[in-house]
N, C-alpha and C positions, 0 to 999 in steps of 0.2 A: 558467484555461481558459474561452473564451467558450465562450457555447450559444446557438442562434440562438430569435429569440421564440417559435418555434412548440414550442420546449422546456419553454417555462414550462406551468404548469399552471394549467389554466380556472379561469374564479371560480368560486367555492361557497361557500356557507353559511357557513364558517369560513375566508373566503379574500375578501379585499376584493381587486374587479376592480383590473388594472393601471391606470396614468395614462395617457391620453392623451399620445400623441407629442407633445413640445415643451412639456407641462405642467411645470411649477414640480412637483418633489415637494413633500412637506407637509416632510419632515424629512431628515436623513442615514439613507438605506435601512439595515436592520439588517445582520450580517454572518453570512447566509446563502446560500452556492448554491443556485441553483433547483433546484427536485423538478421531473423528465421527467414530465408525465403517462404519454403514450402506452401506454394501459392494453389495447391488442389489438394493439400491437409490444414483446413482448419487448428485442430489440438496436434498433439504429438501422440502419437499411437503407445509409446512407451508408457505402461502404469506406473509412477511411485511404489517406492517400499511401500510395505503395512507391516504394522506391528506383530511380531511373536505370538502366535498363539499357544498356551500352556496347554500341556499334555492332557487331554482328556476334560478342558472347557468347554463347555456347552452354550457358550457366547457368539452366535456368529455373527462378523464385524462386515459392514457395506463395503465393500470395496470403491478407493477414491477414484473417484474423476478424474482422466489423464491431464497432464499438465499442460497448460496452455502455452503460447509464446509470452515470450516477457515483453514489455514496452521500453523500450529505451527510455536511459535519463535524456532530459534536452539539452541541446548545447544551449547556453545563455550566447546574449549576443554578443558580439567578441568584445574586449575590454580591457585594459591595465587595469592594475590594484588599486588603490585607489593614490598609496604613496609614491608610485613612478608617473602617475600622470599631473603635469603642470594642472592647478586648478584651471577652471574655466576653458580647458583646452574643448574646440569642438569640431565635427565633422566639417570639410569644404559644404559649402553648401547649403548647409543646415539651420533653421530657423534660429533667432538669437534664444539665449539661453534666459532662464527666469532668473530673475536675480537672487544672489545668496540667502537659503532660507524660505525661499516659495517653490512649491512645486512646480515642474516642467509644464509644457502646456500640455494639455488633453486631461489633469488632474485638478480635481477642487482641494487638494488638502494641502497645509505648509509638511515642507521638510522638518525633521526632528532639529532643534536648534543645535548649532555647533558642529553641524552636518557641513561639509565645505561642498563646492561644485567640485565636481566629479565624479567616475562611476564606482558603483557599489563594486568590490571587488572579487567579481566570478569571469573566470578566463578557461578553465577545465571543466573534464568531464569523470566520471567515472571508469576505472579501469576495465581492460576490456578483459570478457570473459578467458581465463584460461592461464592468467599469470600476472603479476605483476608489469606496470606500464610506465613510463616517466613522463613527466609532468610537460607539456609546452612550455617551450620558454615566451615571456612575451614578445610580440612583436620588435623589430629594432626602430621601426618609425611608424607608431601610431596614428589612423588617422580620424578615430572615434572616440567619445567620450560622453557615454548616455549617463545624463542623471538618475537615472533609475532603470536600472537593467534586471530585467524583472522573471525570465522564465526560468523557470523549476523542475528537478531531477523527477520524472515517473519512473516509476519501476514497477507497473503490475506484474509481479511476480507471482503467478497462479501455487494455488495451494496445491492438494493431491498429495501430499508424500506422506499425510497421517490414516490411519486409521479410523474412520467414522464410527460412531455408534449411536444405537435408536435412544431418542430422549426417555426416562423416566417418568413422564409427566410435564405437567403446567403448574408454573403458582405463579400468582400475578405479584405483581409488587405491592407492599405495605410499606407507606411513606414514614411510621410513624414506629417505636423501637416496640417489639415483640415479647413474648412472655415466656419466652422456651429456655430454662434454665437444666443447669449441672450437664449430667453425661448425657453425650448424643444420643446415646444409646446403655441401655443397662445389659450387663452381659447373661448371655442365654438368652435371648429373647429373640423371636422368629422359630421360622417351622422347621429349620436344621435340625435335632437331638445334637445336645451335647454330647463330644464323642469318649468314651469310655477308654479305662485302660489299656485295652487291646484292640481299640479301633486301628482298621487300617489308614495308611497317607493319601489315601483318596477321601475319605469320610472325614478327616482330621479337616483337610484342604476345603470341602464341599462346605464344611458348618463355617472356619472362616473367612471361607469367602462370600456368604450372607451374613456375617454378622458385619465384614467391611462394607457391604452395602447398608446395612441396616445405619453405620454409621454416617458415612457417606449422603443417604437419605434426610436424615437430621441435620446434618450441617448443613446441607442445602437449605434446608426451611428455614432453619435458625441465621442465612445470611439476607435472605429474601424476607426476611419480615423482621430484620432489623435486632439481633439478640449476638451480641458479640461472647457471654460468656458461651451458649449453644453453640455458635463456629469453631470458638476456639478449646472446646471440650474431643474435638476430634483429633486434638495435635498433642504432642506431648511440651509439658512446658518448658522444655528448651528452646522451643518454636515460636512461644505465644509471641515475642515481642516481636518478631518477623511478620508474624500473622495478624499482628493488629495491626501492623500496617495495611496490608493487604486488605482485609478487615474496611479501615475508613476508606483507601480511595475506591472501591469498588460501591461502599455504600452510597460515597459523593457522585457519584457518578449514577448512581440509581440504580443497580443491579435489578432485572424484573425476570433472570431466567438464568439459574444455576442448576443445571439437571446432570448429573451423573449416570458414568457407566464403566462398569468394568472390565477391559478392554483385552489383558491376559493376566494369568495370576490368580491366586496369590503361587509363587515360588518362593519353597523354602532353601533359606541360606542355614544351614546347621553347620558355617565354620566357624561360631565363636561359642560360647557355652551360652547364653540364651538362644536359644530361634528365631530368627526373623523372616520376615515375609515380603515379596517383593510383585508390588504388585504395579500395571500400568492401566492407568484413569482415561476414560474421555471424557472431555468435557462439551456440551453446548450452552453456550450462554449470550445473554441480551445486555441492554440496559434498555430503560424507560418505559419501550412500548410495552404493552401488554403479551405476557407468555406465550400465550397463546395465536399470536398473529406476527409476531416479529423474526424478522431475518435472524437466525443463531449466527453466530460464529464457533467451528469446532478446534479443539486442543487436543493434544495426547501427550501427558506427561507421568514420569516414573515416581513411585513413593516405596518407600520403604516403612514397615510396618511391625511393634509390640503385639503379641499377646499374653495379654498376664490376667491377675484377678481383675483386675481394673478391668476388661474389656480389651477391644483391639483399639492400639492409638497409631498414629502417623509420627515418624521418629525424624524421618526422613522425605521432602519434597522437592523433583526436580524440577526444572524450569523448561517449557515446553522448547521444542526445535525445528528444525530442516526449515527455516526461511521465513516459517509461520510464527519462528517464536525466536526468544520471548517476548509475549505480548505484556507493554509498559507496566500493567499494575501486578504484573509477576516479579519483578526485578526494582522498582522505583515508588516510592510514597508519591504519591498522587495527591495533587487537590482539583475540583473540578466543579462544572457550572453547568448547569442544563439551560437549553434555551427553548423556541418552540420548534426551533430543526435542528440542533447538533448539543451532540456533547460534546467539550471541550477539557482536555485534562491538559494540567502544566505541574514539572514537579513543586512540590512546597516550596522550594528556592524561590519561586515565581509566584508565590501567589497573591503579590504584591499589583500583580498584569493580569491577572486570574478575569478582572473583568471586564481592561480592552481586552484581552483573546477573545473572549466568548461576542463580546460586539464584532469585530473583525468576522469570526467565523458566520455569525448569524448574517450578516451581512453578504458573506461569499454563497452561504447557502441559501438563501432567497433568492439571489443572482442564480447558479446555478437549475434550483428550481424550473426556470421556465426553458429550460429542458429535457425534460422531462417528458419525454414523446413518448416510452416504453415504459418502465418500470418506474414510479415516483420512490426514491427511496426514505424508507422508514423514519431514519434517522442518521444523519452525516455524524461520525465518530471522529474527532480532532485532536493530536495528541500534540504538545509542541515542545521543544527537546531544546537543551543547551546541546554544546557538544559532548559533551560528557554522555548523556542520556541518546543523543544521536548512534554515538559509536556503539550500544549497545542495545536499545529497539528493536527486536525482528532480525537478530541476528548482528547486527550492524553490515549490513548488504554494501554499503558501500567506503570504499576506502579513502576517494577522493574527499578534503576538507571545502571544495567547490559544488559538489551537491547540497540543493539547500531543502530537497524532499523529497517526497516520493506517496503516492497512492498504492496501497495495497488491497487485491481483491482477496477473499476470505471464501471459505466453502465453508459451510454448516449444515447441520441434520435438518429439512424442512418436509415436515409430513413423513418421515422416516426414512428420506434417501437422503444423501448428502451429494450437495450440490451447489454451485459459484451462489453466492445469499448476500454478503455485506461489504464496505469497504473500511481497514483500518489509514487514516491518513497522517503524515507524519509530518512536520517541519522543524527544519533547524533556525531558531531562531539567532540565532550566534552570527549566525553566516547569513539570514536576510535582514537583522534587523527588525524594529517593530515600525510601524508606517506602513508608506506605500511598498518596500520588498515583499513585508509577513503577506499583505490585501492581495499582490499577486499573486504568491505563488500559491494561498489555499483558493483564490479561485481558479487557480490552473488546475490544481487538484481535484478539487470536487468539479469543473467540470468532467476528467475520467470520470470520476466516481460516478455522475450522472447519466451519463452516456453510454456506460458499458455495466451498471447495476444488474448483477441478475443476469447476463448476458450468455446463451444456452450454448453457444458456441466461438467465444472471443476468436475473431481474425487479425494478425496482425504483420499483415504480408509484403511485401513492394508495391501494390496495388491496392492497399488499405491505410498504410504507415500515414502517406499527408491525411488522410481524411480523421485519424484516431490522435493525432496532434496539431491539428490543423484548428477541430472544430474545438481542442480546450483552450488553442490559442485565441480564438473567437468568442469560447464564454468569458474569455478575462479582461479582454480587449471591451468587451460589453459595447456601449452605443459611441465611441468616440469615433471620429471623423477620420477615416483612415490613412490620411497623411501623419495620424500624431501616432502609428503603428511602431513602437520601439525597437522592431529590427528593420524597417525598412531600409536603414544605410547600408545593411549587411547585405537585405537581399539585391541593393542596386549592386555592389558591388561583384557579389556573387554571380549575378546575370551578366552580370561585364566580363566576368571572366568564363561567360559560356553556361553557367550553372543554370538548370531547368529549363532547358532548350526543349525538348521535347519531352518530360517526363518529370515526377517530383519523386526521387528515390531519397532512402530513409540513409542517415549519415552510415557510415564505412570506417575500416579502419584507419585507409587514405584521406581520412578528412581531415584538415586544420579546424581552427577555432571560425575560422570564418566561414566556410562550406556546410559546419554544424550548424552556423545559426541560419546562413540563409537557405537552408532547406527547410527548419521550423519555417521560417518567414515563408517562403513559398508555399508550404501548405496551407499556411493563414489565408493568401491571399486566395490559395485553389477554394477554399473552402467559402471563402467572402463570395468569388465569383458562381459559384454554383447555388450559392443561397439569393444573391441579390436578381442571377436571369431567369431560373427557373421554381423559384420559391422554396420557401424552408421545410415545407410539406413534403414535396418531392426529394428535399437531401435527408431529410428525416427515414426516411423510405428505402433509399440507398443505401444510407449507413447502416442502418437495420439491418436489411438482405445482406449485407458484407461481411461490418467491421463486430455486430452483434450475432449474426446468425453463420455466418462461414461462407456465404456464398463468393463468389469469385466475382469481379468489377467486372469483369466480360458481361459475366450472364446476366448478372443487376442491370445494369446499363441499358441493356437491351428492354428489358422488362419494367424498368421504371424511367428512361427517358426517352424509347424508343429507338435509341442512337447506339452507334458503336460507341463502345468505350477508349479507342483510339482516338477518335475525331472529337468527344469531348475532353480529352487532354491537350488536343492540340487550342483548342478552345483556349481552356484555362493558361496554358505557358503565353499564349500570346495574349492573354489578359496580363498575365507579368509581366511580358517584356513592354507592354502599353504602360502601367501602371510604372513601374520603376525608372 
């Protein structure tokens, strides 16, 4: 995703000014996306596209929500691979290591057998917006070696570049397979008239385009109550075997809310000797919870459409885009596992781990759970990728093979406005591993997810950045004793060299792998010390007014700790330079 210059953020104190246009960088930029200053605009004023509207549609589409700032991926804590570092190599200083095969200390679990000492190998980040970037080389003399190097790529990348539309209705989910057979629809049926010899291309277009609802309508029912021949009677059967893919993982997964709309179209194409029609869909859809009460998530995708005696079919389906898409059971056969807080999908390759994932997940999301200060959300959606399925997911948003995931927020149709509703979350398990990497990073994950659910005006500014990774480093970190904190070498080392002296600003493109990590680190600890002096009620409170509602840490501060919000930074920094 590019961002235009005026995204980046001004120089400061801990932020060496940009180059000059046309300057020779000094090096290959590190692989960071820019941090949005724009610290008294909450969203970006600029709207996303929306979709084409056809000539003389009578559809009118919500217009999306502007697009939020994006979250940085996090720098992992710095590291060789795992084959340049001597086994057993470790920090000066640093507690002895667990013996080969046991987990570090501050974990109850063994390491995956055959696992050697040494760290998991994450050294980069993702490239930074606006061009390709080159990779860090490693270190020439390393002086770290974390057995489990644990933090995870975010990228809330705000929706808004589709086209919303008002749902169709409710149907609740039917666990059990349904009884709705042959055509979705039989042709001429609805209150269109068939159009006659000498109808004109407005009346021709008006009837087909309620009969592709009418079809549209039944393939809805027919996926939601469980009738595969019903679905796949809306496609033509070139398609079927695609579609029954689609078909089972959406079923495994529970589908409770498939409502369509037709968003522009139909457009006829009359350059081949039959006529075809071209129409673009929105979609809102759930899984598990009940229609009626669950966070949608919305799509807009193009199809290309028959009309013959048969009825109108779908000849032609494209795959949803702009960042939002595609989403996994558009492009991947899916297997997947409900639990009592997440759905979890892994492709069929995997569905051999189909139910540690879903343990793993259930597990991060009961953790994440208890906070849950704002919105509790519905249902934690988990999707976990080889590489293959990574590079492809939502776009494939990022390049670096050192990304090991990412949280995405979603906007959907709720009550008939569209608006920020659920989170799709992603991991690569290729690159964490399954153990203690995969437990980390989906509970880094679904902390965002928890913490920023629903959130009416995402802030993500120099004055919010530590507190919106700070506090997921906090829910992952969960109740262990803060010396067993797995960046902490970074951040001692990071303060050694001057880093968060007075201020926790969000990584740059001047930043090494080191300065990435211990500024995660230093929001852990801003965020440890704000919770442990003045209670978790009160940073609940904070974040709220800020990192959820847009307010500026000036005015918060004031209002919820009584204090400048200068003097409780000064606060927190000298809690770090104590602490490290």
């Amino acid at each position: 995703m590019t961002q235009a210059p005026e995204d980046f953020p001004p120089a400061s104190p801990e932020q060496h000014p940009a180059a000059p246009a046309g300057a020779n960088p000094p090096g290959p930029a590190p692989l960071v996306p820019g941090q949005r200053s724009a610290p008294e605009a909450p969203r970006s004023a600029a709207p996303g596209p929306v979709l084409p509207q056809a000539e003389g549609a009578e559809t009118a589409l919500p217009q999306p929500a502007p697009m939020p700032p994006m979250i940085e991926p996090t720098q992992p804590p710095s590291a060789l691979p795992v084959e340049m570092a001597p086994p057993g190599m470790v920090h000066p200083g640093a507690p002895p290591l667990a013996a080969p095969g046991m987990a570090p200390p501050g974990y109850g679990h063994q390491m995956p057998p055959g696992v050697p000492p040494g760290p998991i190998p994450v050294s980069a980040m993702p490239p930074w917006p606006g061009g390709p970037a080159g990779y860090y080389q490693p270190r020439p003399e390393p002086k770290r070696n974390h057995l489990v190097t644990l933090l995870v790529v975010v990228a809330l990348v705000a929706s808004s570049v589709f086209a919303g539309a008002l749902v169709n209705g409710w149907r609740p989910f039917a666990g059990e397979a349904g009884t709705i057979e042959g055509l979705a629809v039989e042709p001429g049926e609805g209150t269109v008239p068939s159009p006659g010899p000498d109808a004109s291309a407005s009346e021709v277009l008006a009837y087909l385009k309620e009969q592709a609802e009418l079809v549209l309508d039944a393939q809805s029912e027919s996926l939601v109550n469980g009738s595969l021949e019903g679905w796949l009677a809306a496609y033509d059967p070139t398609l079927h075997t695609q579609m029954t893919g689609r078909y089972e993982s959406l079923h495994q997964m529970q589908v409770s809310r498939w409502d369509y709309q037709i968003a522009s179209g139909p457009i006829e194409d009359a350059s081949g000797a039959v006529p075809l029609y071209d129409i673009s869909i929105a979609l809102s859809y759930c899984f598990v919870e009940p229609a009626d009460t669950c966070k949608a998530a919305d799509i807009v995708f193009d199809t290309r459409w028959r009309a013959d005696d048969a009825g109108m079919r779908m000849i032609e389906v494209s795959n949803s885009e702009f960042g939002e898409g595609p989403h996994p059971w558009e492009v991947t056969d899916l297997v997947a596992a409900v639990g009592e807080r997440t759905v979890t999908a892994v492709p069929v390759a995997m569905e051999a781990r189909l139910e540690e994932a879903l343990a793993i997940s259930e597990a991060a999301a009961e953790n994440a759970d208890q906070w849950a200060y704002w919105e509790k959300p519905d249902r934690y959606v988990i999707y976990i990728a080889s590489d293959e399925e990574f590079d492809t997911w939502f776009g494939g948003m990022w390049d670096s093979e050192d990304v090991l995931g990412f949280a995405l927020p979603l906007n959907g149709t709720v009550g008939g406005e569209r608006q920020p509703s659920t989170y799709a979350t992603v991991m690569g398990v290729d690159r964490t591993g399954w153990g203690e990497g995969l437990t980390s990073v989906i509970r880094h994950e679904l902390g965002h997810a928890v913490t920023l659910w629903a959130a009416p005006s995402e802030r993500y500014a120099d004055d919010t950045w530590w507190m919106v990774e700070g506090v997921a480093e906090y829910i992952d970190h969960g109740d262990r004793a803060l010396e067993d904190y797995d960046r902490m070498w970074d951040v001692r080392d990071y303060v050694a060299q001057g880093g968060c002296a007075t201020d926790i600003l969000p990584p740059d493109e001047d930043d090494d792998t080191l300065a990435g990590s211990g500024k995660y680190g230093c929001g852990f600890l801003g965020v440890h010390y704000m919770i442990d002096t003045y209670g978790v009620d009160k940073f609940a409170e904070f974040f709220g007014m800020t990192a959820r509602e847009g307010a500026s840490a000036v005015d918060a501060a004031q209002t919820v700790y009584g204090a400048d919000y200068a003097a409780l930074m000064e606060e927190i920094t000298a809690f770090i330079a104590q602490t490290v």
